[in-house]
PASEBA-1860 file (N, C-alpha, C; in nm, 3 decimals):
! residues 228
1> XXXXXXXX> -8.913/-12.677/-3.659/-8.848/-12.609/-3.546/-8.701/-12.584/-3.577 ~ -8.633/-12.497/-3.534/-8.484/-12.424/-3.555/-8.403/-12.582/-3.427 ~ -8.297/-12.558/-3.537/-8.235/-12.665/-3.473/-8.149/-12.641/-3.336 ~ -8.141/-12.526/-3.317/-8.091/-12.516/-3.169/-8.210/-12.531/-3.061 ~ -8.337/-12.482/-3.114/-8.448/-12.520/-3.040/-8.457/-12.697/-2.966 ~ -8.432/-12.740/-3.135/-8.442/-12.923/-3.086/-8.318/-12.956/-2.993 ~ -8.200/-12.927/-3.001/-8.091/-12.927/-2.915/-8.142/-12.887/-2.774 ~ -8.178/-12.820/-2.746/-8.217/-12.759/-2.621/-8.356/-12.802/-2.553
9> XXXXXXXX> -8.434/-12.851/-2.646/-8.569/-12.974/-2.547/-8.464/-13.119/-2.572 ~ -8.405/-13.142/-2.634/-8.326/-13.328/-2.609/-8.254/-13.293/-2.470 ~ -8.172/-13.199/-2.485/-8.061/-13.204/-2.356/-8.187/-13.195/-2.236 ~ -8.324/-13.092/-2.275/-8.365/-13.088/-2.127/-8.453/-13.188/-2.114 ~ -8.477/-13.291/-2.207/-8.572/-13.440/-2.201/-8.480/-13.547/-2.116 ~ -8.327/-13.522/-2.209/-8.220/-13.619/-2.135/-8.193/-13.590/-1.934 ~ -8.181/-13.441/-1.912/-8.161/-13.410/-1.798/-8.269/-13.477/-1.714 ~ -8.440/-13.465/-1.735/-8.528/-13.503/-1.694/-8.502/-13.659/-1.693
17> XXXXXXXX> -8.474/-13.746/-1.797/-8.448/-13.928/-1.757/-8.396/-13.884/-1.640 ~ -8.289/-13.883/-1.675/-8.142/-13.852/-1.567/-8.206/-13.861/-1.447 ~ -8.267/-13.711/-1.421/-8.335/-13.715/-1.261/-8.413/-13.784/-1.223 ~ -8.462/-13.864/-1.326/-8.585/-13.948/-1.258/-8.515/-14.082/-1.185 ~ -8.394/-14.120/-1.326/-8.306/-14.236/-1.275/-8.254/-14.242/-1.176 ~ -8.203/-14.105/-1.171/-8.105/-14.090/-1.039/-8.185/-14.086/-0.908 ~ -8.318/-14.042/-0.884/-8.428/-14.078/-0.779/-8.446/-14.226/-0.746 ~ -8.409/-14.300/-0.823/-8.483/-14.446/-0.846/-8.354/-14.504/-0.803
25> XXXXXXXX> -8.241/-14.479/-0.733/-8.149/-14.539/-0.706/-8.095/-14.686/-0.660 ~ -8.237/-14.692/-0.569/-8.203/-14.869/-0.528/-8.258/-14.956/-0.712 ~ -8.267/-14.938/-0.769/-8.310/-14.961/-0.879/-8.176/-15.050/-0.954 ~ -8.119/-14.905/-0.986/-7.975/-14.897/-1.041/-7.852/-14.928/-0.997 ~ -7.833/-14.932/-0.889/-7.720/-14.934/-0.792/-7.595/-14.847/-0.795 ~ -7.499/-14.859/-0.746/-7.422/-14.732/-0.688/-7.364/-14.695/-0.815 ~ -7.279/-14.772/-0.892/-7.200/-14.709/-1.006/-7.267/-14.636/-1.138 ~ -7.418/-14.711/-1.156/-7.524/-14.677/-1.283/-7.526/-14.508/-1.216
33> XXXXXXXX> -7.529/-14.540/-1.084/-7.606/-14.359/-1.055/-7.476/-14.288/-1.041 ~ -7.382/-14.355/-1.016/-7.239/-14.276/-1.031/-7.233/-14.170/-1.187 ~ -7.249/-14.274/-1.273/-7.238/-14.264/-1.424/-7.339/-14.173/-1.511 ~ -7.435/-14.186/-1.449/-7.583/-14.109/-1.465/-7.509/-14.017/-1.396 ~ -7.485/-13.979/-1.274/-7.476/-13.841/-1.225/-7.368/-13.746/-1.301 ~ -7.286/-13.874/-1.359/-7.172/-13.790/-1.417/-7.246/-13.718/-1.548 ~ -7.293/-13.797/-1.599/-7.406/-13.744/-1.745/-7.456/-13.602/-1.720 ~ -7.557/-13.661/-1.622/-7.595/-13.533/-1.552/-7.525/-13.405/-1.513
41> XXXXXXXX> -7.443/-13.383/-1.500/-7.322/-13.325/-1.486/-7.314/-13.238/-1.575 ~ -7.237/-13.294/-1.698/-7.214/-13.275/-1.865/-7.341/-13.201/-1.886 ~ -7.453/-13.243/-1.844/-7.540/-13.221/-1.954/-7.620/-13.034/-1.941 ~ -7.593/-13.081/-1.806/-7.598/-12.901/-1.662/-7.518/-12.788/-1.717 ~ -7.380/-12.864/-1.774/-7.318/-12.773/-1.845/-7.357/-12.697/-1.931 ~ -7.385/-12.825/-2.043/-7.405/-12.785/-2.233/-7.539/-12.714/-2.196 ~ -7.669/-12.744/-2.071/-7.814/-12.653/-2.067/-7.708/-12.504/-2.077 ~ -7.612/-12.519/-1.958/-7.557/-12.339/-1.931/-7.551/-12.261/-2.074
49> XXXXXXXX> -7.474/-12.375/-2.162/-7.415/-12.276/-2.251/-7.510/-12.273/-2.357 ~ -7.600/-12.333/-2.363/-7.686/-12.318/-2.469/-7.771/-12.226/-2.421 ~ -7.783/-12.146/-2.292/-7.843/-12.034/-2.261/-7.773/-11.919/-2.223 ~ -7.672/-11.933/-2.267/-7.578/-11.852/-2.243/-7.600/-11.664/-2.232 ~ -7.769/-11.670/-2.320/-7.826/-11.491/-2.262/-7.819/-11.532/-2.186 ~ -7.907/-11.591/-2.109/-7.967/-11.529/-1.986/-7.910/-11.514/-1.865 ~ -7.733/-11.550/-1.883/-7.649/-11.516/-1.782/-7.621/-11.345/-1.877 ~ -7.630/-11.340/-2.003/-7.564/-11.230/-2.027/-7.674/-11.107/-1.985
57> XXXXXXXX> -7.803/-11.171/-2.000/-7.860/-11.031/-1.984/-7.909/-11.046/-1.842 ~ -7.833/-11.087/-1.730/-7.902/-11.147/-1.615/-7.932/-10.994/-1.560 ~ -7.833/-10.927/-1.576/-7.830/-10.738/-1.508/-7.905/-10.607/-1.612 ~ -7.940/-10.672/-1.706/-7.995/-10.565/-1.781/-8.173/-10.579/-1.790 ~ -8.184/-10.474/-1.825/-8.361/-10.452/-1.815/-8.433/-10.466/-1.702 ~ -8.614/-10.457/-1.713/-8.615/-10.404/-1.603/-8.676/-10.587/-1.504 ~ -8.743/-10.598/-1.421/-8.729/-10.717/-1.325/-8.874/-10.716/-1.313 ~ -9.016/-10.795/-1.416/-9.125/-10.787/-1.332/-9.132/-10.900/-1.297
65> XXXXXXXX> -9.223/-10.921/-1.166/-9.272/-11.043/-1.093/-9.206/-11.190/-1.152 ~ -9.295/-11.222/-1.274/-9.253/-11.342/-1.340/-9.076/-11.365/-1.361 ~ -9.019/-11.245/-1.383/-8.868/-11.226/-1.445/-8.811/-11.269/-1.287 ~ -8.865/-11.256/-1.171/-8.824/-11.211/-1.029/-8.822/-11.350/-0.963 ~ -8.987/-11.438/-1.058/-8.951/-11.544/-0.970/-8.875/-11.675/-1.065 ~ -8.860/-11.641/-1.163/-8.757/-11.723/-1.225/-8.647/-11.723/-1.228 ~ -8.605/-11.612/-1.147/-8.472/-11.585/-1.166/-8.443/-11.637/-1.037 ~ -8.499/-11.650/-0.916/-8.503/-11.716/-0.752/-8.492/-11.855/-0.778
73> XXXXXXXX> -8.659/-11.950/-0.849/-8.626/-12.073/-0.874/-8.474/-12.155/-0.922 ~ -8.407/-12.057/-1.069/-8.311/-12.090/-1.138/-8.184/-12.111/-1.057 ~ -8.123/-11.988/-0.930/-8.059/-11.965/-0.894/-8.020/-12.076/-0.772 ~ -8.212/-12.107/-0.714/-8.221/-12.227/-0.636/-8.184/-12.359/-0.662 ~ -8.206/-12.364/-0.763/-8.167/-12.522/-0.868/-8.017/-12.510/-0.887 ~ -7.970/-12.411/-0.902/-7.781/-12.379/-0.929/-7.776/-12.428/-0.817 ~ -7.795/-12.406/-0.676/-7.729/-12.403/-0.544/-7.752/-12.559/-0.522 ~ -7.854/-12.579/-0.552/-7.908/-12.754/-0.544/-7.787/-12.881/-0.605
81> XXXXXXXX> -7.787/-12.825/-0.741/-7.730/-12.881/-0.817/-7.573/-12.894/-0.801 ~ -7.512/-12.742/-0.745/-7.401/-12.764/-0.699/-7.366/-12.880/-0.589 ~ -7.488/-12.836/-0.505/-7.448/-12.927/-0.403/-7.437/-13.089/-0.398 ~ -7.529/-13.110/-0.541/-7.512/-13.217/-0.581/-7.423/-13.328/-0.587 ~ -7.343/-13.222/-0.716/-7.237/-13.241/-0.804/-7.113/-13.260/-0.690 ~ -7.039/-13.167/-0.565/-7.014/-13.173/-0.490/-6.946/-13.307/-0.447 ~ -7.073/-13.329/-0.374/-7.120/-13.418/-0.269/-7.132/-13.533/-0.368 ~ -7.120/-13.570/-0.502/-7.104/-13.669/-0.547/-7.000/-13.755/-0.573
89> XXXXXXXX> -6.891/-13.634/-0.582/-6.791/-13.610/-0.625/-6.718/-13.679/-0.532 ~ -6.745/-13.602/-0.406/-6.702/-13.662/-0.314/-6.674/-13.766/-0.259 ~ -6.823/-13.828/-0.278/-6.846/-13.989/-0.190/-6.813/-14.079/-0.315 ~ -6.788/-14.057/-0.389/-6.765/-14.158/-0.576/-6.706/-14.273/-0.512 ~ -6.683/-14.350/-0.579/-6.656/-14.467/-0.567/-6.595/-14.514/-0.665 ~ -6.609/-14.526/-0.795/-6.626/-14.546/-0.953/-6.583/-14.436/-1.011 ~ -6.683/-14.352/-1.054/-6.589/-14.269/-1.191/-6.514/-14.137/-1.155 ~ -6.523/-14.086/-1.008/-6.421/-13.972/-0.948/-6.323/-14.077/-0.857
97> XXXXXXXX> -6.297/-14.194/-0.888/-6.206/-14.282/-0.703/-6.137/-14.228/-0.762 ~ -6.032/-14.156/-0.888/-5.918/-14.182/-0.902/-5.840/-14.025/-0.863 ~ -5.968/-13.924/-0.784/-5.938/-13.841/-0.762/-5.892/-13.832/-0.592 ~ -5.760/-13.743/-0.549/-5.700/-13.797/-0.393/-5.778/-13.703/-0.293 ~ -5.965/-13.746/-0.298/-6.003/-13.669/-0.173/-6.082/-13.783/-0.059 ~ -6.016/-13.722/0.078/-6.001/-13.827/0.154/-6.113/-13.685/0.269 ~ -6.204/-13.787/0.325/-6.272/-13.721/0.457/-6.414/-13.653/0.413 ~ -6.451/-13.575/0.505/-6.564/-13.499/0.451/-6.698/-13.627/0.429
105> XXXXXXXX> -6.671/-13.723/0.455/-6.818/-13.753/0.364/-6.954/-13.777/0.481 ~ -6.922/-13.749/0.552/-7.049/-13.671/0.647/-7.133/-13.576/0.598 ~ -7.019/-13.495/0.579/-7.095/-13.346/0.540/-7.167/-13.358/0.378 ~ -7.090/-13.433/0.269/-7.119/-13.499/0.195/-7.228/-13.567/0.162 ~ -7.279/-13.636/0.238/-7.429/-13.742/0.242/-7.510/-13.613/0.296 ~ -7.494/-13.537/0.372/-7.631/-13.446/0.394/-7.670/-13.333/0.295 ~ -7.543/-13.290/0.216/-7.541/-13.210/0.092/-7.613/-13.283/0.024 ~ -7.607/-13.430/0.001/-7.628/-13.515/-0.129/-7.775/-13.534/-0.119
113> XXXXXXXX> -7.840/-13.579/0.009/-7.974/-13.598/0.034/-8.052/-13.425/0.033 ~ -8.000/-13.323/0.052/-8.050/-13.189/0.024/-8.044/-13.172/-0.092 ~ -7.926/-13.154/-0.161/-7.885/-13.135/-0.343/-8.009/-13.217/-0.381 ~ -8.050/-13.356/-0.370/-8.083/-13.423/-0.428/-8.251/-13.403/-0.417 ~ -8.340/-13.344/-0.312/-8.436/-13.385/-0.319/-8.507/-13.195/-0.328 ~ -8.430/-13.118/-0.295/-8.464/-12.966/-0.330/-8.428/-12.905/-0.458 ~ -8.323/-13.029/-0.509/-8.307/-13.044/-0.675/-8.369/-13.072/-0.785 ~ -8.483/-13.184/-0.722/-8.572/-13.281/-0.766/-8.719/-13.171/-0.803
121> XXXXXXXX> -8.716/-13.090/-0.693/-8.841/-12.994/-0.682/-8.821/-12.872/-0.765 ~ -8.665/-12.790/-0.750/-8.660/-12.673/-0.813/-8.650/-12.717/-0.928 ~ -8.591/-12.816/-1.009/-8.571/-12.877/-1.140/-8.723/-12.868/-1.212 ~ -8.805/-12.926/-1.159/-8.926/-12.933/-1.209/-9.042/-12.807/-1.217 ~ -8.993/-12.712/-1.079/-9.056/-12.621/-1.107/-8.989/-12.562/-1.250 ~ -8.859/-12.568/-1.195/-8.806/-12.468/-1.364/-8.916/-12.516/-1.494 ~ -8.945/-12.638/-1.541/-8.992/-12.710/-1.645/-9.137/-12.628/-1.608 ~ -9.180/-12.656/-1.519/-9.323/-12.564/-1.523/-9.295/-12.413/-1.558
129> XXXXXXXX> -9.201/-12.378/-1.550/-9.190/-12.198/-1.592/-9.225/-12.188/-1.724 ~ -9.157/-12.273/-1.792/-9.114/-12.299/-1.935/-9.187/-12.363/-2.007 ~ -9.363/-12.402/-1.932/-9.447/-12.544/-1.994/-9.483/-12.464/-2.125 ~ -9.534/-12.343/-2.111/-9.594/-12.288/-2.260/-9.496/-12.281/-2.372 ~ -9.414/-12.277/-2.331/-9.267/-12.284/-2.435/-9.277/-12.480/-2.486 ~ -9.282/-12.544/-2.380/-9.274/-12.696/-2.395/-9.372/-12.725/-2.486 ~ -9.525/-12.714/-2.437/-9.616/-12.712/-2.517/-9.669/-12.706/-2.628 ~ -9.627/-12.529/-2.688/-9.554/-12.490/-2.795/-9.487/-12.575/-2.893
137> XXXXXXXX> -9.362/-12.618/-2.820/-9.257/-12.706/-2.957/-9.350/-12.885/-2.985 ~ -9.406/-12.912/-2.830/-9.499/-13.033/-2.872/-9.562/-13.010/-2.958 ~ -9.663/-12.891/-3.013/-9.780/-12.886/-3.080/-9.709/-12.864/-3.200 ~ -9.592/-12.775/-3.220/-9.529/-12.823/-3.358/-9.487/-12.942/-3.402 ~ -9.465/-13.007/-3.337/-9.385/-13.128/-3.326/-9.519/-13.259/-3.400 ~ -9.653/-13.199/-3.333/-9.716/-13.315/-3.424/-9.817/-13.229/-3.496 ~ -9.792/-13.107/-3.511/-9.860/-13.063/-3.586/-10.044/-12.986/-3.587 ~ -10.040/-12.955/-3.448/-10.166/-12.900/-3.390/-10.151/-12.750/-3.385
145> XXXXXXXX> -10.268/-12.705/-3.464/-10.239/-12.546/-3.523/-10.329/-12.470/-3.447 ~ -10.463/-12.557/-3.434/-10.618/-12.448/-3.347/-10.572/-12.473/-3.226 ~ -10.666/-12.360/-3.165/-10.639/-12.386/-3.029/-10.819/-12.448/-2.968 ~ -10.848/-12.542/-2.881/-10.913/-12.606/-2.881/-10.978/-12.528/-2.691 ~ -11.077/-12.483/-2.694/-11.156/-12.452/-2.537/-11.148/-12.631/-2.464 ~ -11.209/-12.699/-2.513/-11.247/-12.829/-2.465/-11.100/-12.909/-2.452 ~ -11.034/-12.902/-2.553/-10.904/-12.947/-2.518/-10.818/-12.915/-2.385 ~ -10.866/-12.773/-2.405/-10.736/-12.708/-2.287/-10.833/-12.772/-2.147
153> XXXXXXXX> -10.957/-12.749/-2.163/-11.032/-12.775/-2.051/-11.014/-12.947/-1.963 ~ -10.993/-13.011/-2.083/-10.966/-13.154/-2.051/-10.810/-13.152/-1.999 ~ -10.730/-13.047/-2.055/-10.575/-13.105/-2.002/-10.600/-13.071/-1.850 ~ -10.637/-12.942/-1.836/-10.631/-12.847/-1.703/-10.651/-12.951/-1.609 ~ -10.773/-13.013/-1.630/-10.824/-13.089/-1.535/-10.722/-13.228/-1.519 ~ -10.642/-13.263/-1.647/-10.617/-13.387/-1.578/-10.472/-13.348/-1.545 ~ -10.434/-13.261/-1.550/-10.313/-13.192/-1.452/-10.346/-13.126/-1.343 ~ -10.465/-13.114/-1.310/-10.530/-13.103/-1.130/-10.495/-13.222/-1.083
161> XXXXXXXX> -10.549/-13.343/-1.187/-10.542/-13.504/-1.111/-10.417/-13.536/-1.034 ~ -10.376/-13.519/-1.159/-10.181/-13.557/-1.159/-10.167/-13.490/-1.040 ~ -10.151/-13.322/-0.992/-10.106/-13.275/-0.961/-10.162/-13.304/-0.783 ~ -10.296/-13.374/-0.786/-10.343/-13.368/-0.659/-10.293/-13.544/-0.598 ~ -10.240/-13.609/-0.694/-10.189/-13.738/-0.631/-10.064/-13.700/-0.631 ~ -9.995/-13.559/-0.681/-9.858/-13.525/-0.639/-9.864/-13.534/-0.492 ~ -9.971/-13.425/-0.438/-9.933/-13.416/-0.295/-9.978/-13.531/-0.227 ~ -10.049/-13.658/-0.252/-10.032/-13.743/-0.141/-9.914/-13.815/-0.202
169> XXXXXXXX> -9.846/-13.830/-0.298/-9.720/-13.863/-0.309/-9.590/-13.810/-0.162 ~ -9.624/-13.682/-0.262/-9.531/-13.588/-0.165/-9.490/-13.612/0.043 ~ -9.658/-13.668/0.074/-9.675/-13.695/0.220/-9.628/-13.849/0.214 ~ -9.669/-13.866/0.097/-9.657/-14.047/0.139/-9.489/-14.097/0.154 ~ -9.456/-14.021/0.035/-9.267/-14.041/0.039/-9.195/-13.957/0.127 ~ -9.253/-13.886/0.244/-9.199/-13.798/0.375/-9.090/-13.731/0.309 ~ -9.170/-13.647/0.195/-9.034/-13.558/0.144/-8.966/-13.439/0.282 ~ -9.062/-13.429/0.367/-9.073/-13.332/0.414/-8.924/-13.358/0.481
177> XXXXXXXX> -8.894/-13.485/0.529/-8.779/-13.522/0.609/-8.648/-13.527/0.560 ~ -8.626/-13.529/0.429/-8.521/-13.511/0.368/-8.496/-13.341/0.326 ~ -8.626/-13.294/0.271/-8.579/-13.144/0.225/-8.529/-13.082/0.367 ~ -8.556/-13.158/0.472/-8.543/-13.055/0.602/-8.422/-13.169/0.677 ~ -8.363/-13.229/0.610/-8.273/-13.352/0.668/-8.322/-13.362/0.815 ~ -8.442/-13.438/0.842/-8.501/-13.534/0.958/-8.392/-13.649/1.032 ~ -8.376/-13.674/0.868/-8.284/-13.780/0.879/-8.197/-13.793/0.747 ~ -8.086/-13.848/0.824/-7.947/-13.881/0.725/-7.932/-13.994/0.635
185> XXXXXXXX> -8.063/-14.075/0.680/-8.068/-14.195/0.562/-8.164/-14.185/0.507 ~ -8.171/-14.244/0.382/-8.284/-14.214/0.323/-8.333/-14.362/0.324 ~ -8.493/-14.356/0.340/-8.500/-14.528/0.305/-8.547/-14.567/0.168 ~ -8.527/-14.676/0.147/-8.520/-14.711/0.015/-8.578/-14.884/0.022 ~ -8.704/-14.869/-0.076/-8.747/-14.957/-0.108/-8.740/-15.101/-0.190 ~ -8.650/-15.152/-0.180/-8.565/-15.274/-0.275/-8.677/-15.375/-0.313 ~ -8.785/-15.369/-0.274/-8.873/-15.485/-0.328/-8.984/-15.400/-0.413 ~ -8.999/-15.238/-0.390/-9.085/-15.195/-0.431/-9.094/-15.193/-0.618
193> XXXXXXXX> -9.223/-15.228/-0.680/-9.212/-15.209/-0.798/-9.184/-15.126/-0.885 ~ -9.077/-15.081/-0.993/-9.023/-14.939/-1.046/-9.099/-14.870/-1.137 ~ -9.291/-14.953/-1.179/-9.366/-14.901/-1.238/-9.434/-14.778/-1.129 ~ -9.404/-14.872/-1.036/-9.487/-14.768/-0.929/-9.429/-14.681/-0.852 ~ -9.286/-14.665/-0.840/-9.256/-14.567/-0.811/-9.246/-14.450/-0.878 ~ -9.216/-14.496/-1.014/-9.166/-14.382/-1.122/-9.285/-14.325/-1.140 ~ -9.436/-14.413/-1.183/-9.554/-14.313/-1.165/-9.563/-14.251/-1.048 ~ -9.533/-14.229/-0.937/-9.555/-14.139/-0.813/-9.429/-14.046/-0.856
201> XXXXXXXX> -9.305/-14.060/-0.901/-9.228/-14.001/-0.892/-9.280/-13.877/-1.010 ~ -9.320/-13.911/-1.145/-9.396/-13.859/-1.260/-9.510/-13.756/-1.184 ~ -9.583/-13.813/-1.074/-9.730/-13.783/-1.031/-9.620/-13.623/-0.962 ~ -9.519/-13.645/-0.848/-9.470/-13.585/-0.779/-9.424/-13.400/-0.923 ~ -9.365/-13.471/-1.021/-9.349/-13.339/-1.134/-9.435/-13.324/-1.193 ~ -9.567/-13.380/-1.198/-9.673/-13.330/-1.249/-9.716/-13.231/-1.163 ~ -9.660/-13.264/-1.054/-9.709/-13.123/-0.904/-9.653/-13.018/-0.933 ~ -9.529/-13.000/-0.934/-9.416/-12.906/-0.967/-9.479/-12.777/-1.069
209> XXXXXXXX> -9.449/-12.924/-1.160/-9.508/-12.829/-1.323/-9.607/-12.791/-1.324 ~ -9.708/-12.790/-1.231/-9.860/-12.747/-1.235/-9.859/-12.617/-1.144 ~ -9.797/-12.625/-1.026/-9.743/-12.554/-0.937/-9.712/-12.376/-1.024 ~ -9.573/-12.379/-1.074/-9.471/-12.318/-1.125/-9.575/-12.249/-1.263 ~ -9.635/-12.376/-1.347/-9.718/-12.321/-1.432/-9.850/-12.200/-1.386 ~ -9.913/-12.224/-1.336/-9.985/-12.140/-1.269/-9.944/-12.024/-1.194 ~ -9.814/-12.019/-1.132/-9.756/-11.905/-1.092/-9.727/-11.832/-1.181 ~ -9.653/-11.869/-1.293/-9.631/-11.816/-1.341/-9.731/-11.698/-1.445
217> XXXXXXXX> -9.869/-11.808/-1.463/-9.994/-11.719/-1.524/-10.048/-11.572/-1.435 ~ -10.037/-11.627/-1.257/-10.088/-11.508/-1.220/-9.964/-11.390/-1.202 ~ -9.847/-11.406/-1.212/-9.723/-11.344/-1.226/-9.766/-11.231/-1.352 ~ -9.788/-11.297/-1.465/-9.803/-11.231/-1.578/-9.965/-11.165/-1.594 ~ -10.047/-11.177/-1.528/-10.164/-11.149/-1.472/-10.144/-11.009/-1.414 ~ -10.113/-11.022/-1.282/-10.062/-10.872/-1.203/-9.983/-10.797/-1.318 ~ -9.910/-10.816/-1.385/-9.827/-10.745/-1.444/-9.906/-10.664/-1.513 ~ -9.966/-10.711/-1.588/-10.035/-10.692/-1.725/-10.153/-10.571/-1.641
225> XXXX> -10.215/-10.639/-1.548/-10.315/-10.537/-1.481/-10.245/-10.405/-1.433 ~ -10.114/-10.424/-1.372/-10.026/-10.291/-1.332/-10.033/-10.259/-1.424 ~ -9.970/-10.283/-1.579/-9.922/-10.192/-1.674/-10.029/-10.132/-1.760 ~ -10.193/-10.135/-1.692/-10.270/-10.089/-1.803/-10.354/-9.985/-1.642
END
């Protein structure tokens, strides 16, 4: 693989820890996720500039379906992420205290619980846009050249699995109340085990990516049927 390729799945393997860590917060406690978020941060950057087309050609050529809804997800995850970053910034404690902003952190905690959990979703759909690309550098990576009917047939299915204990994830962890701020606190499980959250949390982007992946097939589907 071309070495800017490998640069660009590490930063987006590292971003992915990151978000998972930074979900797992009672875990870590306030300054680890301070420090992580700051990472996170950095790392939002170096993704920008290592894609630096696709801001350049954001206005040129023409816009089908698939181009239309990646370009919505991406833009969604910017707005997320800002709000993140923000609202982190803000409430810091640790690695921004030494900056003089005083107030706001009302508005702050509801950015942070929105940034954070419509971040969590558009982040992952992005990774599902991009799975055949992911896929791709995996199968170079250990060296799988055929393409296999029974193989693909076995993944499909066990990314239905994944993807169908996403959604009782999804109900079980009342995402619904945070993406729609229900409420201003989030609760947080301090005794719960971090094998078992992180597999629900895993189960929850196995949804995403299954989601986003499939859109994206019938995206390129219609297209292909328009253009013939």
């Amino acid at each position: 693989m071309k070495p800017r390729l490998i640069i660009k799945l590490t930063v987006d393997v590292l971003m992915t820890l990151a978000l998972l860590m930074l979900m797992g917060y009672q875990f870590w406690g306030e300054e680890a996720h301070e420090w992580v978020g700051a990472g996170m941060f950095i790392l939002f950057i170096f993704h920008h500039i290592l894609n630096l087309n696709w801001h350049k050609n954001l206005f040129k050529g023409r816009y089908s379906p698939m181009r239309v809804l990646t370009l919505c997800i991406d833009l969604l995850m910017l707005i997320a992420m800002l709000a993140q970053m923000y609202s982190g910034i803000v409430m810091s404690r640790y690695v921004f205290d030494f900056l003089p902003i005083r107030g706001g952190m009302a508005v702050a905690r509801r950015l942070h619980i929105l940034g954070s959990y419509w971040g969590f979703l558009f982040m992952n759909l992005h990774l599902g846009l991009h799975w055949n690309m992911i896929i791709g550098a995996v199968r170079k990576i250990i060296n799988i050249k055929q393409n296999s009917k029974v193989r693909t047939a076995v993944m499909s299915v066990i990314g239905l699995m994944i993807a169908g204990y996403g959604v009782f994830v999804f109900l079980k962890r009342d995402f619904f109340t945070y993406l729609f701020l229900k409420s201003e606190f989030v609760f947080m499980d301090y005794s719960e085990a971090k094998i078992l959250f992180y597999l629900d949390y895993l189960a929850l982007m196995g949804l995403c990516i299954f989601i986003a992946h499939y859109l994206s097939k019938l995206c390129r589907y219609f297209h292909k049927k328009k253009e013939k």
